[in-house]
N, C-alpha and C positions, 0 to 999 in steps of 0.2 A: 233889800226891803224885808223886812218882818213878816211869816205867817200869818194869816190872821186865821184864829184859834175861833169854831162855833158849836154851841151847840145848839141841834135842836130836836123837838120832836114828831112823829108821824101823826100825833094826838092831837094836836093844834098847830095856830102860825104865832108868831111873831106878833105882840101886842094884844092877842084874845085871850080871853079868858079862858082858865084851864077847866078843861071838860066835869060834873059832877063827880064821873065815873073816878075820877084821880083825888079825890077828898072825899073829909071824914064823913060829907051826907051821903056817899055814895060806895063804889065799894072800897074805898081807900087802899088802892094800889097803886104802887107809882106807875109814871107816865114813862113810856119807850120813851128813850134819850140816844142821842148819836152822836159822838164827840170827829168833829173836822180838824182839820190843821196841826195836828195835835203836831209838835218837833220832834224831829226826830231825836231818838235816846231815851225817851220821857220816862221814866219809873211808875209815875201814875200819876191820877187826877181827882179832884175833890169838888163836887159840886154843893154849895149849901143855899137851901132858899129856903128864906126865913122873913116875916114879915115887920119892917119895924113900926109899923101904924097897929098894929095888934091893939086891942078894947086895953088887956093887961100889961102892955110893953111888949120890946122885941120879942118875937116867936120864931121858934125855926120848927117848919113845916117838916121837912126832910132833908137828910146830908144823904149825898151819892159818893162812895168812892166809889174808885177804880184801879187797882194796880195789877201794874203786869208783871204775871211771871210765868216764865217760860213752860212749855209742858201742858199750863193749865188754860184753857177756855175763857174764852169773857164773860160767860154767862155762866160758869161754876165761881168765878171770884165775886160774881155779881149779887149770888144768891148768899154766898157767906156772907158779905159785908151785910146783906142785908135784914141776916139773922142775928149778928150782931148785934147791929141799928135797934133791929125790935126790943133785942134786951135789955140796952142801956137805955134808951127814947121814950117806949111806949110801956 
């Protein structure tokens, strides 16, 4: 049988609505994320949540990668990707 692969966060549960503090009225930083099940070998992971009822069409809120490489930290790849993100996103 299959992994099953989740993620979630310490910010909220499952079904609620994401806390102000993680959008643009508030201070728009993302929300801790926890990836489960992930298989083993994985190279890395892409989270994208994006809105397709947006007022203007689909929106995407924020994309999360994650890739691993060896040596480096999850939270030193985490902070790159996310400096990236800013640059090409916002």
């Amino acid at each position: 049988m299959p992994m099953k692969m989740e993620v979630t966060s310490s910010a909220f549960q499952a079904g609620q609505k994401i806390p102000t503090k993680y959008t643009c009225e508030g201070a728009d930083i993302s929300p801790p994320l926890q990836w489960s099940g992930v298989p083993a070998g994985t190279k890395g992971l892409a989270l994208i949540c994006d809105d397709p009822d947006a007022p203007a069409g689909t929106w995407v809120h924020w994309v999360r990668l994650l890739r691993f490489y060896s040596g480096q930290s999850r939270r030193t790849i985490e902070l790159i990707v996310h400096l990236i993100a800013q640059a090409f996103f916002w």
